[in-house]
N, C-alpha and C positions, 0 to 999 in steps of 0.2 A: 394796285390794291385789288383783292376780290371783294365780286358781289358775296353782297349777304342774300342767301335766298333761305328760307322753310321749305322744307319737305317732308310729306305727310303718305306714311305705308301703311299699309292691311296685315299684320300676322295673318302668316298661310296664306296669301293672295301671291299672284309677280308681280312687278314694280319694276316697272319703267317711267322714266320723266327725261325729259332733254332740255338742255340749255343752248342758249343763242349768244354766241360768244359776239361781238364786233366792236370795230375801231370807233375812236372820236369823232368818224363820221356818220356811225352806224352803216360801215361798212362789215359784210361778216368777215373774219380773218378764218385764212386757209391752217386751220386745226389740222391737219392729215399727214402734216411734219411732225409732229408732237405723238411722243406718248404718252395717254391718259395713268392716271393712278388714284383709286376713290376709296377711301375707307370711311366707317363712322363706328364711332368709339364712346361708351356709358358718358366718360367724362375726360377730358384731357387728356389726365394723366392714366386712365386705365390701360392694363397691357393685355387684354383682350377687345380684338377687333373685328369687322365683318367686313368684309371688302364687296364693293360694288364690282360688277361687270362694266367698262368703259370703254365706251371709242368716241374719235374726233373725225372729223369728216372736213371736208373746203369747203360748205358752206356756215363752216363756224360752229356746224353744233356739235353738242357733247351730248354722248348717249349714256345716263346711267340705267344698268339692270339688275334687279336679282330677281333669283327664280323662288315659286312659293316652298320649297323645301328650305331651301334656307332662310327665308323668314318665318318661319313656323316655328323655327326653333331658335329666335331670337324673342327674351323677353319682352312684353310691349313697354314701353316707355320714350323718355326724351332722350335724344343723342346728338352728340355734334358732330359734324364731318367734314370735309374736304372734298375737293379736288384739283389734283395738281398735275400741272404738262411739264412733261422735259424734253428739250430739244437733242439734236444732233450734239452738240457739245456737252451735254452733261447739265445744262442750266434747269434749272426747278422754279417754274411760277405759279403760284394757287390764284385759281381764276375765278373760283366758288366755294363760298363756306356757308353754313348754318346749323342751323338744328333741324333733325330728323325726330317726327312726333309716328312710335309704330304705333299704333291700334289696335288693342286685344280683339281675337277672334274667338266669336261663338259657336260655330258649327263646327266641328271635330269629325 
């Protein structure tokens, strides 16, 4: 099952944040087999989406980025998102979900 995490961005800032993936023994799991895929969407069912920049790394973590252009031009509000690994075979596992809170920006 994935973590439920929040994540909170700047319209017009970057935005980076990283996750710490690891096993039931808090060991990290080597993410570097895996490709990442991170989007965050108004609301579920919307069919416009902003896709996160991703990578995984062996020591577990997950890097999401975007850069301030493209959140400039994303309305501020609440969104939910993902992220999900796929392996060498084709399998699909969401490792993190929540809601993304953007933050209107005042300086233009």
């Amino acid at each position: 099952m994935a973590q439920s995490i929040n994540i909170y961005m700047d319209q017009g800032a970057s935005f980076v944040t990283t996750f710490n993936i690891v096993d039931a023994n808090n060991i990290p799991l080597n993410l570097s087999v895996y490709t990442p895929k991170s989007m965050m969407r108004l609301s579920y069912a919307s069919t416009t989406s902003y896709s996160f920049n991703a990578n995984c790394f062996v020591n577990g973590a997950i890097i999401l980025t975007m850069n301030a252009a493209t959140t400039a031009n994303i309305s501020s509000g609440r969104y939910v998102y993902d992220v999900d690994l796929t392996d060498s075979g084709g399998n699909v596992s969401r490792v993190v979900q929540g809601i993304v809170t953007l933050t209107p920006s005042v300086t233009r």
